[in-house]
C-alpha positions, -999 to 999 in steps of 0.1 A, spaced: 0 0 0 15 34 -9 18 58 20 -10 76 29 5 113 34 14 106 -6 -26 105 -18 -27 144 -19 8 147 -35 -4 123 -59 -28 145 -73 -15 178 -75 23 165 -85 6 153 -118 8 174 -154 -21 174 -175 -9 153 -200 3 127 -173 -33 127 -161 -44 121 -197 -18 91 -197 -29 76 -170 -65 80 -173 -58 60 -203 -36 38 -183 -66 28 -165 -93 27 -190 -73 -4 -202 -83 -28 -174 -118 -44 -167 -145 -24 -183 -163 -6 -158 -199 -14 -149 -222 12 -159 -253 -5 -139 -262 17 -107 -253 -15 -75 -264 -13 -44 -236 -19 -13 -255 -49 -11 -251 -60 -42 -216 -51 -45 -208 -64 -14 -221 -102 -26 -204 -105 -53 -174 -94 -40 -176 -121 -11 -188 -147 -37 -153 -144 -57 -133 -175 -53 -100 -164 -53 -82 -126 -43 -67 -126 -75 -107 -131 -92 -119 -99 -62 -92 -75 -74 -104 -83 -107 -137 -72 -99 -130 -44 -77 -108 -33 -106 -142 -28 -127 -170 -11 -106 -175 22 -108 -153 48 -82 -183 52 -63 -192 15 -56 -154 14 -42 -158 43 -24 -188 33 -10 -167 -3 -4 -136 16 10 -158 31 37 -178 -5 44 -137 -14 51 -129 8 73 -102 21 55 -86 55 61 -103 91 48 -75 95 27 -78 61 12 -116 65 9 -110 102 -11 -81 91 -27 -74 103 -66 -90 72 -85 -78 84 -119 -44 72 -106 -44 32 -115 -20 27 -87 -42 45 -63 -66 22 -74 -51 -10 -69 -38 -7 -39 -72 4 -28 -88 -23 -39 -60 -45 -24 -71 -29 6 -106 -36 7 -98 -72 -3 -77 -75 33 -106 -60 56 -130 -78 36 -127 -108 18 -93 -124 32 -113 -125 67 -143 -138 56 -125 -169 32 -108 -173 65 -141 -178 84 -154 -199 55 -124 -222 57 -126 -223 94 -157 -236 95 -154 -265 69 -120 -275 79 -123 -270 121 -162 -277 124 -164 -257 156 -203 -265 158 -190 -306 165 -167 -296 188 -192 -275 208 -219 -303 208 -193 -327 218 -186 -300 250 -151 -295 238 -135 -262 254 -107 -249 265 -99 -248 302 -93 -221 323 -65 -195 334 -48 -208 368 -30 -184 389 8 -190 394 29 -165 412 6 -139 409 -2 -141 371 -31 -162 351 -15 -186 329 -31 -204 302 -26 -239 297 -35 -245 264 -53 -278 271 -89 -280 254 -108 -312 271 -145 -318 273 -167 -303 298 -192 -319 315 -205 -281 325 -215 -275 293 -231 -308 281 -268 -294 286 -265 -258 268 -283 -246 244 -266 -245 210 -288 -227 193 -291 -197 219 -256 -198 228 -231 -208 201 -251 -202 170 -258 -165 183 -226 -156 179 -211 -135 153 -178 -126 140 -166 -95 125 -155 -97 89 -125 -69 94 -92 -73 93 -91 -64 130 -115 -94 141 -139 -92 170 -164 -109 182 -204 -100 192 -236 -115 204 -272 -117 187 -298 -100 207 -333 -103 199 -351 -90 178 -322 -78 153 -290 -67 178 -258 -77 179 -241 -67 211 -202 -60 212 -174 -41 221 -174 -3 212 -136 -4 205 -144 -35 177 -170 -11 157 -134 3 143 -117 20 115 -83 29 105 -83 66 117 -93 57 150 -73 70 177 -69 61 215 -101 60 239 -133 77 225 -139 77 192 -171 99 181 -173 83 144 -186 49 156 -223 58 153 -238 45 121 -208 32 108 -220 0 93 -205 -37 93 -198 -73 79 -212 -100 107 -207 -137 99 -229 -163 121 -212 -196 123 -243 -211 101 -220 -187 74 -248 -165 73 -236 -131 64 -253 -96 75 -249 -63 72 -251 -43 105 -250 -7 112 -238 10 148 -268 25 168 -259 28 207 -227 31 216 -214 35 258 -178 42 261 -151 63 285 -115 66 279 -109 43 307 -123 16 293 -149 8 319 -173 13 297 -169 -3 263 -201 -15 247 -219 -10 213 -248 -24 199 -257 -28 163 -292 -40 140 -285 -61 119 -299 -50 80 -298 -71 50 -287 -105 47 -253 -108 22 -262 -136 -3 -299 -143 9 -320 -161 -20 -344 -178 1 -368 -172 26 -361 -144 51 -355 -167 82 -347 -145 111 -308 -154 130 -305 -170 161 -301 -148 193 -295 -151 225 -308 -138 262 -292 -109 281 -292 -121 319 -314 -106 347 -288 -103 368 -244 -102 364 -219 -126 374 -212 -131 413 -176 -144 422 -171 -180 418 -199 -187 388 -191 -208 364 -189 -190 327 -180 -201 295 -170 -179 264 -174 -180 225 -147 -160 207 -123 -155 176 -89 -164 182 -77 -159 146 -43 -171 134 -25 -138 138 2 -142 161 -1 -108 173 19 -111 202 57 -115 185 69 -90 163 75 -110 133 40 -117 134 32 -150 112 3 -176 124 -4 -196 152 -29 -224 152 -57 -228 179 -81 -261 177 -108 -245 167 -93 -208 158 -129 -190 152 -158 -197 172 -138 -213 198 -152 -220 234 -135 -217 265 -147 -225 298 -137 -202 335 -151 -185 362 -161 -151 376 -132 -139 399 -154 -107 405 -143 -70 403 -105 -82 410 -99 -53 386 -118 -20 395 -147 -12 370 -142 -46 354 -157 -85 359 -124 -105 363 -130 -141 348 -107 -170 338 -120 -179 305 -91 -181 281 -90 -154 251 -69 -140 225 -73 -109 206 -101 -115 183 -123 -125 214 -128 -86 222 -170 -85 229 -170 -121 228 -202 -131 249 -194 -148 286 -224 -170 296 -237 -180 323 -246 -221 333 -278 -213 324 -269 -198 283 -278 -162 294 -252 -133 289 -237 -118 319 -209 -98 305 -188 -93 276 -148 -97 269 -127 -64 264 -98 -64 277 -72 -84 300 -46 -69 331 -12 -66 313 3 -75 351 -14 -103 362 -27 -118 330 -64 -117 342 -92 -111 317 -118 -83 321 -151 -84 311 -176 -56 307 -205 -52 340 -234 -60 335 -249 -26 340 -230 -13 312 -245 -40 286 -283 -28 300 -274 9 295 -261 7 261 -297 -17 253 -316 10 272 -305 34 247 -324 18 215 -354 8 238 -358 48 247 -358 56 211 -382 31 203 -406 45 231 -403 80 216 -414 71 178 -442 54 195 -451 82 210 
């Protein structure tokens, strides 16, 4: 990708007759759809490409605002999203850009799913176990085993509720009836993003997969965040369906508990581990059995970090607003962070989750009105 402080220079650097040659430069690739596409559209047959040599292709050919409107869906920076698209390097490396926030993650989920089978594993009450305290820090094991705890959960309220974010960033959420998925704040995320509170969440629309391989487009509606990160929680309806050709049948979801986790309940979590290795800096893979919607069993060790819900379920980056559950199915709390001293994972209170919900609910009892 070409640096992005060069966009601007790129387009006033430029003679006339340079422009000229490389508008004609670019008028010799794919021919350009004339058609008016929705996102929707777009966004379908872009994920329905088999290979990211066949999705450059066909980014190569829409029109500049079907991959602007694509660019944006991406999360990719302003000046990326603006940039000079008469310059067919500008436009390459866009599209190369859209194809790593969009379609490399969700041919990874694809693959995941056929290869790993996490649905078998969960029915079968295969997790992994949790963090155990040594010398003051919570190490994971790495052992995943079956677990008799989890031998009576519902499936279809638990597992198959839960979604993953088709970015390049990962994430995890949680189906909420009637249309909701519940996550993170910091996951609903773009490239220009800074530290703490970002004000450009709101309405910002993504890419949710269901392990089913259902795909949906979502949009940001509530969002509760602080720059502490106490308070980290978004919320998002879920719009069209990527790919639907069939009946409309609405997604699974799952129940928000009554009531939070007390110290010493039993929890289990449902997350995306990827196969970034983002903790080395050569970065590379590393393999986890199953590495997307992968279960992991632990335990509410209470507010052992102030403003949080310490538990012991085992996660990895991509498990940011991954759902923890209760022995009943019900969600309690969501996975945001973890303590970089001790090792011990934070979740998001419970309190938190019902105020961000509250916030759609309010708005719904005002159009009523």
């Amino acid at each position: 990708r070409r640096k992005e402080e060069s966009l601007e220079g790129d387009k006033t650097s430029m003679s006339e007759g340079q422009r000229k040659k490389g508008d004609a430069k670019a008028s010799n690739g794919p021919k350009r759809r004339r058609k008016e596409e929705s996102l929707v559209d777009l966004v379908t047959q872009l994920l329905s490409t088999e290979t990211a040599e066949k999705a450059q292709s066909f980014l190569m050919g829409v029109r500049r605002e079907n991959r602007k409107e694509l660019a944006k869906l991406a999360g990719l920076s302003v000046a990326w999203v603006n940039c000079d698209q008469r310059i067919e390097g500008n436009v390459k490396d866009m599209c190369s850009s859209i194809i790593t926030e969009l379609w490399v993650p969700k041919a990874f989920y694809e693959k995941s799913l056929q290869t790993h089978n996490p649905v078998v594993l969960f029915s079968n009450s295969v997790a992994t176990v949790p963090l155990k305290k040594s010398r003051g820090f919570w190490e994971a094991s790495g052992i995943v085993a079956k677990q008799p705890r989890m031998k009576d959960v519902d499936a279809n309220s638990t597992f198959e509720a839960c979604v993953h974010f088709i970015q390049a960033g990962s994430g995890t959420g949680v189906a909420l009836p009637p249309r909701y998925v519940l996550t993170c704040a910091h996951v609903v995320a773009a490239e220009d993003d800074g530290d703490g509170v970002v004000k450009g969440r709101m309405g910002r629309r993504k890419l949710v997969m269901f392990p089913s391989g259902r795909v949906f487009m979502a949009r940001c509606v509530a969002v509760r965040e602080t720059e502490d990160g106490e308070e980290d929680a978004a919320l998002l309806e879920l719009e069209e369906e990527i790919g639907e050709t069939g009946p409309a049948l609405p997604p699974p979801v799952a129940a928000l508990a009554s009531k939070g986790a007390e110290p010493g309940d039993r929890l289990f979590a449902i997350g995306n581990p990827s196969s970034v290795d983002l903790e080395s800096v050569e970065g590379g893979e590393v393999e986890f059995e199953p590495p997307t919607w992968h279960p992991s069993v632990g335990s509410c060790v209470g507010d052992a970090d102030e403003g949080y819900v310490g538990h012991s379920c085992w996660t990895y980056w991509g498990h940011s607003g991954a759902p923890l559950f209760n022995e009943s199915g019900e969600v309690v709390s969501l996975h945001c962070s973890w303590n970089d001293e001790t090792g011990l994972r934070r979740g998001q209170r419970h309190e938190v989750l019902k105020d961000v919900l509250s916030v759609v609910a309010e708005a719904a009892m005002r159009i009523k009105k």
